[in-house]
C-alpha positions as CSV (number, residue, x, y, z in Angstrom):
1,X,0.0,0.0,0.0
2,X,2.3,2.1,0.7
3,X,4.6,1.7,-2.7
4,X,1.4,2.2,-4.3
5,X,1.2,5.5,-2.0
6,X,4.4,6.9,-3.2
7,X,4.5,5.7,-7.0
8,X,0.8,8.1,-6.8
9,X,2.5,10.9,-5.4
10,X,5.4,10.7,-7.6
11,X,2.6,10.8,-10.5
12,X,1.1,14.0,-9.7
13,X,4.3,15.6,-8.3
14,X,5.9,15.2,-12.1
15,X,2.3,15.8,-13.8
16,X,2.4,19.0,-12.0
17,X,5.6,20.3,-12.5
18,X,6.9,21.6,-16.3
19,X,10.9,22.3,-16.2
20,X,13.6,20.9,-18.9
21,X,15.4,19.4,-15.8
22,X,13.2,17.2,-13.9
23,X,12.1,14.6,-15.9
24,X,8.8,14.7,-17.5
25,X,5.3,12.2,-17.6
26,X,4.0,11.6,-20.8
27,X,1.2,9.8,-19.8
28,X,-0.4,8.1,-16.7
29,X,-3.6,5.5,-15.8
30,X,-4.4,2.4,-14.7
31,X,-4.2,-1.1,-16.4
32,X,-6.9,-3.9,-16.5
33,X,-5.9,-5.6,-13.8
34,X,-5.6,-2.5,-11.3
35,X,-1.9,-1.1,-11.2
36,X,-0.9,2.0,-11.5
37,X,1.3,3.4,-14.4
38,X,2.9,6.5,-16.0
39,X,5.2,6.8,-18.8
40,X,8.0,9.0,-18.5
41,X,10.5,10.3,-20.3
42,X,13.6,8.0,-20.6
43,X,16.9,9.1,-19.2
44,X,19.5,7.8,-20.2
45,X,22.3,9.5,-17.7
46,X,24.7,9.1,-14.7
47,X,24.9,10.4,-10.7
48,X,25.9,13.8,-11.1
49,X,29.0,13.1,-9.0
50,X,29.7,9.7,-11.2
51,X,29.8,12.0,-14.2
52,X,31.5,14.8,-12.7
53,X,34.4,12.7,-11.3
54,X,34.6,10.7,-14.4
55,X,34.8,14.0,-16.9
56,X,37.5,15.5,-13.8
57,X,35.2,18.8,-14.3
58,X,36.5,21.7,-12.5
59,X,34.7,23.6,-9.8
60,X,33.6,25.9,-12.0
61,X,31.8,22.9,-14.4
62,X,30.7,21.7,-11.4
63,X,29.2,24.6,-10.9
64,X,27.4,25.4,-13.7
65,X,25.4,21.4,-13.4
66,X,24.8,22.5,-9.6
67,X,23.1,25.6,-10.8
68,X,20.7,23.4,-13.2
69,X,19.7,21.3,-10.1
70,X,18.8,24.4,-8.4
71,X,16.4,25.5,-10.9
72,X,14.8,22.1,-10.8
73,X,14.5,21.9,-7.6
74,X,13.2,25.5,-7.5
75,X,10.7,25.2,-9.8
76,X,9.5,21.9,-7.5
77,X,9.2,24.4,-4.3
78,X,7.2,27.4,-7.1
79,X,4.7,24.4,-7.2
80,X,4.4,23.4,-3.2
81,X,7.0,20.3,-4.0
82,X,9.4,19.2,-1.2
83,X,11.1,16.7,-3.2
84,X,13.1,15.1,0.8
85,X,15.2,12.4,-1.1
86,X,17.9,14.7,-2.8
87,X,21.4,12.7,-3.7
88,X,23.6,12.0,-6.2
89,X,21.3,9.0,-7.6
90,X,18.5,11.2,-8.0
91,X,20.0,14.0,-9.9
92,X,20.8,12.4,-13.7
93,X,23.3,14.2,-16.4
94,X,22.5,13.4,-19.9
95,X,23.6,15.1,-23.1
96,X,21.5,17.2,-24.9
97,X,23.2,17.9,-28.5
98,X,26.7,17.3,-26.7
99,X,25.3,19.4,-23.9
100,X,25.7,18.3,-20.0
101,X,22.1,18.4,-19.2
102,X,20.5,17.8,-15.4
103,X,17.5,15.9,-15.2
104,X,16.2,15.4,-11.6
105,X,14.1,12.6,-10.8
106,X,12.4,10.1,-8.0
107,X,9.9,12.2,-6.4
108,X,8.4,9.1,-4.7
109,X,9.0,10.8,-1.6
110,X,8.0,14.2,-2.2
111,X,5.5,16.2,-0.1
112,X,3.1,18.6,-0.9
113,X,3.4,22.0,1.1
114,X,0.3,23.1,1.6
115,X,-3.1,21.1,1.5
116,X,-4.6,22.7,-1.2
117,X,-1.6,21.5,-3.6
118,X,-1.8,17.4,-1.8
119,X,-0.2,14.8,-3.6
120,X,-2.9,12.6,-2.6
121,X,-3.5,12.0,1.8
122,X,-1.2,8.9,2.3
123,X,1.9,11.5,1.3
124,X,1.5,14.7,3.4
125,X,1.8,13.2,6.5
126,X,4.6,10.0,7.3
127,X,4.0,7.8,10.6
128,X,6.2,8.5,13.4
129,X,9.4,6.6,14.1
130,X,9.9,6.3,10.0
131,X,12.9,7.2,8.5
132,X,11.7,9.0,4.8
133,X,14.9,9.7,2.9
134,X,18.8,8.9,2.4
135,X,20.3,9.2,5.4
136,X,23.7,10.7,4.5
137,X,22.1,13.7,2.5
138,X,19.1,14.1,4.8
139,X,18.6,17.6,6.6
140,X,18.5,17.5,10.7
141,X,14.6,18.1,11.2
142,X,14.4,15.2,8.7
143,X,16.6,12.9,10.0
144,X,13.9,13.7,13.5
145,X,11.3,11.9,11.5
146,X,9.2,15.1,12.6
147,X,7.3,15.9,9.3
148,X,5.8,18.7,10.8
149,X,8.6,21.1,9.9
150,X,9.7,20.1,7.0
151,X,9.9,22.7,4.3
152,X,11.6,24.0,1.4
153,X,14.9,24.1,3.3
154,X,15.0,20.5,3.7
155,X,16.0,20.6,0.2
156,X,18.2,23.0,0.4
157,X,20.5,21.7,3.1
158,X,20.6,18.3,1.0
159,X,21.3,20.4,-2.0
160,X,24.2,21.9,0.0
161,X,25.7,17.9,1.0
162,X,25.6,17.4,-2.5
163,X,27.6,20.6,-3.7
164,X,29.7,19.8,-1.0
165,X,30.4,16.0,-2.1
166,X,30.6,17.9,-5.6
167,X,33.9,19.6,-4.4
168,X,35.3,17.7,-1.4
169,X,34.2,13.8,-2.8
170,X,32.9,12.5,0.3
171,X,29.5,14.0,1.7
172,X,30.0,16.4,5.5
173,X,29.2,13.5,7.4
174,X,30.1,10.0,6.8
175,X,27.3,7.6,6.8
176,X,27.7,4.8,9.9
177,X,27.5,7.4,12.5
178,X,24.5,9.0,11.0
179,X,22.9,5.4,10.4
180,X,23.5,5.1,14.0
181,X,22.2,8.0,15.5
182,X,18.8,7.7,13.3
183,X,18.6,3.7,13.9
184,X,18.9,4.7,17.9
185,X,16.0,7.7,17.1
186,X,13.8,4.7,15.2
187,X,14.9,2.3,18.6
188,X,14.1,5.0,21.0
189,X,10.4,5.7,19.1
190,X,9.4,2.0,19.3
191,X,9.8,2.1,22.7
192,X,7.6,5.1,23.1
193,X,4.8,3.5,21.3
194,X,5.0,0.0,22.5
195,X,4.9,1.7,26.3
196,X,1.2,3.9,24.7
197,X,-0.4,0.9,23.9
């Protein structure tokens, strides 16, 4: 249910958005049998950082395919869109006529801003104790699983780990401490709710 859930939301979050870097929905439905589709368009790219380190871009290039993700993920938050899973693997570069091109995708785990611009009601709210995201890129009021104040600058700090794996190659915090503190957070939660009931 709750694939189904987040492959809805990711629907409407890319039906509702119109920018030459995320990637776009062509078409969307339901088969015969009940499931969910939408065709998208096909990238055919690599992590940002793959491709960066395997051109050995400068800062400046760097630069310049940051700034594209920016706009993308700007034009997400112009249309109420957290996207809250910001990384590498999410941000594609493809050429376009030889061009380095940015195309930002999975919004599986995006979240509508405000109620009136919902993704559908199984994705504005996420149940306590559940970690929604990538650890390693994933902004401190996130990593609370505390979706009450998540906003626009969610995004941005995780925009911010990746500039900064970008430049340095290795993101501001390295991942087993992080998965530790959050698994401890989940641990600690549990025990809260199995004491409530």
């Amino acid at each position: 249910m709750m694939i189904l859930a987040r492959f809805e939301a990711e629907r409407q979050a890319l039906a509702m958005m119109d920018h030459h870097n995320i990637a776009k929905v062509f078409d969307a439905g339901v088969t015969d049998t009940g499931r969910p589709y939408f065709v998208m368009e096909l990238v055919r790219g690599v992590p940002i950082t793959n491709y960066c380190d395997t051109k050995k871009l400068s800062p400046d290039e760097r630069l310049e395919l940051f700034v594209q993700t920016c706009r993308a993920i700007q034009h997400a938050h112009t249309k109420g869109i957290v996207h809250r899973d910001i990384k590498p693997s999410n941000i594609l570069v493809t050429l376009n006529d030889g061009t380095p091109t940015v195309k930002v995708i999975d919004f599986g785990l995006a979240k509508a801003l405000h109620e009136t611009n919902q993704l559908n009601d199984r994705t504005l709210f996420t149940q306590y104790g559940q970690v929604v995201g990538t650890l390693a890129y994933m902004s401190p009021e996130q990593a609370e699983m505390n979706t009450l104040d998540i906003d626009t600058r969610t995004d941005v700090y995780s925009l911010g780990v990746v500039f900064y794996e970008l430049l340095t190659g290795s993101t501001p915090i390295s991942t087993p401490p992080y998965m530790a503190a959050a698994n401890l957070a989940a641990a600690e939660a549990g025990k809260w709710r199995s004491r409530d009931r």
